[in-house]
N, C-alpha and C positions, 0 to 999 in steps of 0.2 A: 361789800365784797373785799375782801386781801386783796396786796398789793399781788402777791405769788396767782393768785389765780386770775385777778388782771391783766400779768404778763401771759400766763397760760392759754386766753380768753382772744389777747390780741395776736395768738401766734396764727392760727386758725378760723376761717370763715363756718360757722357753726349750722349747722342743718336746722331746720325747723322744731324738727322733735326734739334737740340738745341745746336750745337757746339757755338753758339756766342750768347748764352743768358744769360743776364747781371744778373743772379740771384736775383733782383726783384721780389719778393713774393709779396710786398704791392698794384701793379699795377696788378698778374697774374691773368690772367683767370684758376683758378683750375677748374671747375665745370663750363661743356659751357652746354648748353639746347637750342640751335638755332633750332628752326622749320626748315620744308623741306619749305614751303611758301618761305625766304630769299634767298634761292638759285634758284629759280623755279621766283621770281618777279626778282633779276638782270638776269634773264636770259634771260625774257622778253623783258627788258629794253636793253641789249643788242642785242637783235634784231629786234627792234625797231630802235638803233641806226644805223643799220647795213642796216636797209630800206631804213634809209633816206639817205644814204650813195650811195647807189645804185639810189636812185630819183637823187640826185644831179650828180652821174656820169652819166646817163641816159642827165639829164639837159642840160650837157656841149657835151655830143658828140654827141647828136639829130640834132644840125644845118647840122656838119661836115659829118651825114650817112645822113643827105638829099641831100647834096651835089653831092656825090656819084650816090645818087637814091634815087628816093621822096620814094621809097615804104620802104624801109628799116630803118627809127623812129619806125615807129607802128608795123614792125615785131619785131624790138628790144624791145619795150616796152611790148607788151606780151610774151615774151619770160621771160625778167626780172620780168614779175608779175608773170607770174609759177612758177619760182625757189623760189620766195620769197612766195606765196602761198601753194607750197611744204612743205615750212621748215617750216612754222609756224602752219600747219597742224600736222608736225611733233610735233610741242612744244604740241599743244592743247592734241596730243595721250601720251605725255611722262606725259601730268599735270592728264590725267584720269588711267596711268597706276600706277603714286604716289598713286594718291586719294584713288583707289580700289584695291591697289595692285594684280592687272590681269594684263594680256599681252594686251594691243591696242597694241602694237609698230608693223610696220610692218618689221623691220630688229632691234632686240632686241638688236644685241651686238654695230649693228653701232652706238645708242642710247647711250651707256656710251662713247664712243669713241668720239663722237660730244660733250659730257659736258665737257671729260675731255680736248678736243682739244681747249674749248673756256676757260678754268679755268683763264689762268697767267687774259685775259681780264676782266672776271668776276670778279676776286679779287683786280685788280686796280680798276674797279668798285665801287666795295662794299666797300673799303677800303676810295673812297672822299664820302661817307657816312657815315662814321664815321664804319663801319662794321668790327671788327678784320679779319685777316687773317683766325684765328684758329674760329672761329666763320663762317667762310664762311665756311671755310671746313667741321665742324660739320653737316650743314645744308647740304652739297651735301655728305656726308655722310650716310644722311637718303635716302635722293632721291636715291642713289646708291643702298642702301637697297632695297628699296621698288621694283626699276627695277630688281632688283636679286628673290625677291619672288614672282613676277609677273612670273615667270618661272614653278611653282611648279615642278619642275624633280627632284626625285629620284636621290640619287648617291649613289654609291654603297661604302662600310664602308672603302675600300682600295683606294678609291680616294678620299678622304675628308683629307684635310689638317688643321691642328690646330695649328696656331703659336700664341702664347702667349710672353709677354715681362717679361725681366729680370725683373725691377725694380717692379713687383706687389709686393706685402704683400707678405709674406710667407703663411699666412693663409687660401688666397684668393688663390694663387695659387694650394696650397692644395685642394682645396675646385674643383676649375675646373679640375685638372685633374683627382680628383675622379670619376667628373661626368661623363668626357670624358671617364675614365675605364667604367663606369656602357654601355658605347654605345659601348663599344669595338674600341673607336680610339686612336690612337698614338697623342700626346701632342708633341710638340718640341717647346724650348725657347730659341728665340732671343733676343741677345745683339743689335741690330738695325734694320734698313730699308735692309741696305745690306746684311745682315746675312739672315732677311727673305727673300729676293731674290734669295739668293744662294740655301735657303732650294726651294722653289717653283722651280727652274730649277733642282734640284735633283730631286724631288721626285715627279716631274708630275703629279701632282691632275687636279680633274673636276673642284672642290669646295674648296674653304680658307674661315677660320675663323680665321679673327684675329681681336686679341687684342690690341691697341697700342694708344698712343696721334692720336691727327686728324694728323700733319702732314707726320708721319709715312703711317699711313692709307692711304692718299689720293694719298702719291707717289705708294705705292704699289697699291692701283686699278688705277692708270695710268700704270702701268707697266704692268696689264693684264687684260685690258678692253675689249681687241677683243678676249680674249682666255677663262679664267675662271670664273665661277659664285662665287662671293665675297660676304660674310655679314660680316664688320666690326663693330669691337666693340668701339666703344673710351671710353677710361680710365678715370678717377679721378684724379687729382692729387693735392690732399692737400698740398703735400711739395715742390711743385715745378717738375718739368720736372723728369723722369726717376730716383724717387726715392719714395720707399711705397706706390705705386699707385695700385688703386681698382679700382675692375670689377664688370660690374650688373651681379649677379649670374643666375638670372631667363633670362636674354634676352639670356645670352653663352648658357643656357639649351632647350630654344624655338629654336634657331638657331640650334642647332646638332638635333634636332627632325625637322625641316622644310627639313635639305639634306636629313635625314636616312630616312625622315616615308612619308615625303611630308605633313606634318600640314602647314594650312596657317595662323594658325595660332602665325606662329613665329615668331620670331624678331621683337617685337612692342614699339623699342627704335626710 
């Protein structure tokens, strides 16, 4: 490690997900704005690849089950075009439940669990496209969202969770937990991804709002994709990773009015 990024290293207490970031300001991404489309087209593209994948294993063992039994190719073969006409059914219900933020989905929570199951692929993906890491995540970020407000349910003011990070602004932090007083919810600030895991196994919520970089973010909604309703926020960061970083005030404020009152009109980051 440089002496320059040494100093840069010891100016800042570094988050879990940024432990080995070379303090590179000139290259970072402060301020990503990736659409839900980026994430929602390699995911296409991933199953797409994932067809052909199955044409070609189909290909090679069709001689070897006629072998067996003339009849059993064409039972294999519609068998594998169900499964695969299933899933892509399923994609076409997850792109109109983005679009219109309603529920098409027919099993909602297995819906984040399948994006979060294909992510590591999705991000090598995007990544020989030239697509950042933190760029992919932005964008299945929103998707994430948008599958969360597709839900409209009510939660009640004692199961809503609000984890916010250390390193905001002082002003801006200011600023959200006032709001979060004016709703009547408890605020708590974590020092990282683990810190807000530990608060969520405490404190058992229906619903989390948090605040954090995409990568924070997107481990925490892996960590409870099949359990709780999630609207993440992602942060700003002018100065680099977990330090004076800002929050959209109006999306934190649409968000605690979409769990408390059921508006759908929330969260339109």
């Amino acid at each position: 490690m440089s002496e320059e990024t040494t100093k840069t290293s010891d100016k800042r207490r570094l988050g879990d997900e940024w432990e080995n970031w070379d303090g590179d300001l000139d290259n970072y991404e402060a301020d990503i704005r990736e659409p839900r489309r980026t994430y929602l087209g390699l995911c296409l593209l991933a199953l797409l690849i994932c067809a052909g994948l199955v044409g070609g294993f189909y290909y090679l063992i069709a001689p070897r089950l006629a072998m067996w039994e003339p009849d059993l190719p064409p039972v294999a073969f519609w068998v594998m075009v169900g499964i695969v006409g299933v899933i892509f059914l399923g994609y076409i219900l997850l792109v109109l439940s983005v679009m219109f933020r309603r529920n098409f989905l027919i099993f909602h929570k297995v819906a984040k669990y399948v994006l979060v199951f294909f992510q590591p692929f999705i991000f090598k993906l995007g990544m020989l496209f030239g697509v950042s890491r933190d760029r992919i995540s932005h964008s299945f970020i929103r998707v994430s969202n948008a599958i969360t407000e597709g839900k409209q349910k009510k939660t009640p003011v004692e199961k809503l969770l609000i984890i916010l990070p250390r390193c905001l602004k002082k002003d801006i932090l200011g600023e959200l937990k006032a709001i979060a007083a004016e709703f009547d919810v408890k605020v708590y600030v974590a020092g990282g991804g683990n810190q807000a895991r530990r608060l969520v196994r405490e404190k058992k919520p229906e619903a989390v709002i948090g605040v954090a970089c995409e990568r924070d973010l997107v481990a925490g909604i892996a960590d409870t994709a099949e359990k709780l309703q999630v609207i993440a926020l992602p942060n700003v960061r002018p100065e680099g990773p977990c330090r004076n970083t800002i929050a959209d005030i109006d999306a934190f404020k649409q968000s605690l009015q979409f769990f408390l009152e059921g508006r759908t009109a929330a969260a339109k980051q």
